[in-house]
C-alpha positions in Angstrom: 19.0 -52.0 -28.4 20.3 -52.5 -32.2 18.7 -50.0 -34.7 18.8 -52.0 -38.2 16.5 -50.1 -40.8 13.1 -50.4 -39.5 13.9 -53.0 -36.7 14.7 -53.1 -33.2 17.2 -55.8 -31.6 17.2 -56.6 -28.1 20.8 -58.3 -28.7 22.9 -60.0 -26.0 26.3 -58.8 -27.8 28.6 -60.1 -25.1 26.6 -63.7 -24.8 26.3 -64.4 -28.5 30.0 -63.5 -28.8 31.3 -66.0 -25.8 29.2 -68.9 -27.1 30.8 -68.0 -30.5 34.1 -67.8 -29.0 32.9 -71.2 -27.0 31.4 -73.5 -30.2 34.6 -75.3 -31.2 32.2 -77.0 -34.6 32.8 -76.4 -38.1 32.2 -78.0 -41.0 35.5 -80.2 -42.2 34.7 -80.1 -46.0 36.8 -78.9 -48.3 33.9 -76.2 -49.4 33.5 -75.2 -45.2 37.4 -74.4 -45.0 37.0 -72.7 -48.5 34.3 -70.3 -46.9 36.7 -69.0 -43.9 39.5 -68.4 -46.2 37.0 -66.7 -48.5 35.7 -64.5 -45.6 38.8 -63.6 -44.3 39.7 -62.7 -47.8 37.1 -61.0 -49.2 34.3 -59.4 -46.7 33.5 -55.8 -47.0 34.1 -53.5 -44.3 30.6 -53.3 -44.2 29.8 -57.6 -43.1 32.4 -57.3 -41.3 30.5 -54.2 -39.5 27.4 -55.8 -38.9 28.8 -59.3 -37.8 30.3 -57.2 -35.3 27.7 -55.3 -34.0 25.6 -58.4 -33.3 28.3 -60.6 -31.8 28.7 -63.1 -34.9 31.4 -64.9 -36.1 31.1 -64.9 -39.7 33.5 -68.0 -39.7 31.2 -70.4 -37.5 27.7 -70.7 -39.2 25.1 -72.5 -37.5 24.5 -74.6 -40.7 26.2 -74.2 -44.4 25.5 -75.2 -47.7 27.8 -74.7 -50.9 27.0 -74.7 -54.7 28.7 -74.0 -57.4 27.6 -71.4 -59.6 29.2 -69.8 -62.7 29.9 -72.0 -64.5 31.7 -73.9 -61.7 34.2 -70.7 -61.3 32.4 -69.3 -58.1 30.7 -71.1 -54.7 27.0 -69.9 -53.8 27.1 -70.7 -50.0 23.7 -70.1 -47.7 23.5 -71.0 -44.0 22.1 -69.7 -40.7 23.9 -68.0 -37.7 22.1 -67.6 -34.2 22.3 -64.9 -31.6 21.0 -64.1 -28.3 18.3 -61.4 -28.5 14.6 -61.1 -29.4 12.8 -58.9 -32.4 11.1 -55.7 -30.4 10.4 -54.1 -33.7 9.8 -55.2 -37.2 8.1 -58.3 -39.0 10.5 -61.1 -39.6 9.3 -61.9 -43.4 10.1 -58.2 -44.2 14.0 -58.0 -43.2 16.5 -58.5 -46.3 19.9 -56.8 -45.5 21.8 -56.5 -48.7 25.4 -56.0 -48.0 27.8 -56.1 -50.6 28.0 -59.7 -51.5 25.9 -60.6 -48.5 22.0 -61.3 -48.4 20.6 -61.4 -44.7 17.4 -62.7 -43.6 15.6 -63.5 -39.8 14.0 -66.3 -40.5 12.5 -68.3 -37.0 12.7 -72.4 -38.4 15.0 -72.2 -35.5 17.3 -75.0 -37.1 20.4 -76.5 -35.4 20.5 -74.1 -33.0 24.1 -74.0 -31.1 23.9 -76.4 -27.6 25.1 -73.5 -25.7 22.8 -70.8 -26.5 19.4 -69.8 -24.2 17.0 -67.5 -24.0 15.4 -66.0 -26.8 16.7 -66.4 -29.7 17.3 -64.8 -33.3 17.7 -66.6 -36.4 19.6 -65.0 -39.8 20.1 -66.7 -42.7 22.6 -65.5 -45.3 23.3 -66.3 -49.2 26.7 -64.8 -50.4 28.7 -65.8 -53.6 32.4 -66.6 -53.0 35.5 -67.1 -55.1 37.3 -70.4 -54.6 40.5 -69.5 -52.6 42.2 -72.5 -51.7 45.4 -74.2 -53.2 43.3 -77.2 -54.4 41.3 -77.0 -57.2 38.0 -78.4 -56.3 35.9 -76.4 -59.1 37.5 -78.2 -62.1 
């Protein structure tokens, strides 16, 4: 059982960590290998934490969007990671983890949901603001 604020996770750790390990997809746009370089770069201890403890790989999102933002000097990227697990306590509209940079939400639209996974199943969508970090200069 993960403790989370007010909620209770009944998390498969171990299973959402292999079918991480296991889903060979990403995204092949230039913004996609932007965001792992970015997370590698700049995630606080504390994503980094939390990833952890629920069996995510921060660098394979389910889905992921990019914007630019400020004044085309910063990306905005939102997407949704899956893991194995069910909600035993807590009301999904009412969980927004605010970690550094990172905005986490559950949310159940349940979209694009990795092949591999089964069972019940949780849902989180993110938001996080990222520097560009890669040699080419796709802001300008």
């Amino acid at each position: 059982m993960i403790h989370i604020g007010d909620w209770k996770l009944a998390v498969d750790v171990e299973k959402t960590k292999m079918v991480f390990e296991f889903n060979s997809y990403r995204c092949m746009s230039e913004e996609c290998h932007n965001f792992v370089e970015a997370c590698e770069k700049y995630l606080e201890h504390k994503v980094l934490d939390f990833a952890k403890k629920l069996g995510i790989d921060l660098s394979k999102p389910s889905q992921l969007e990019s914007h630019q933002v400020n004044d085309n000097t910063t990306i905005m990227y939102s997407g949704k990671y899956h893991i194995i697990g069910e909600i035993v306590e807590g009301e999904v509209d009412g969980w927004d983890i605010i970690l550094g940079e990172h905005c986490f939400s559950l949310t159940d639209e349940m979209d694009q949901v990795p092949i591999m996974m089964d069972g019940p199943i949780i849902e989180i969508s993110f938001e996080v603001v990222l520097p560009w970090v890669l040699e080419s200069n796709i802001l300008i």
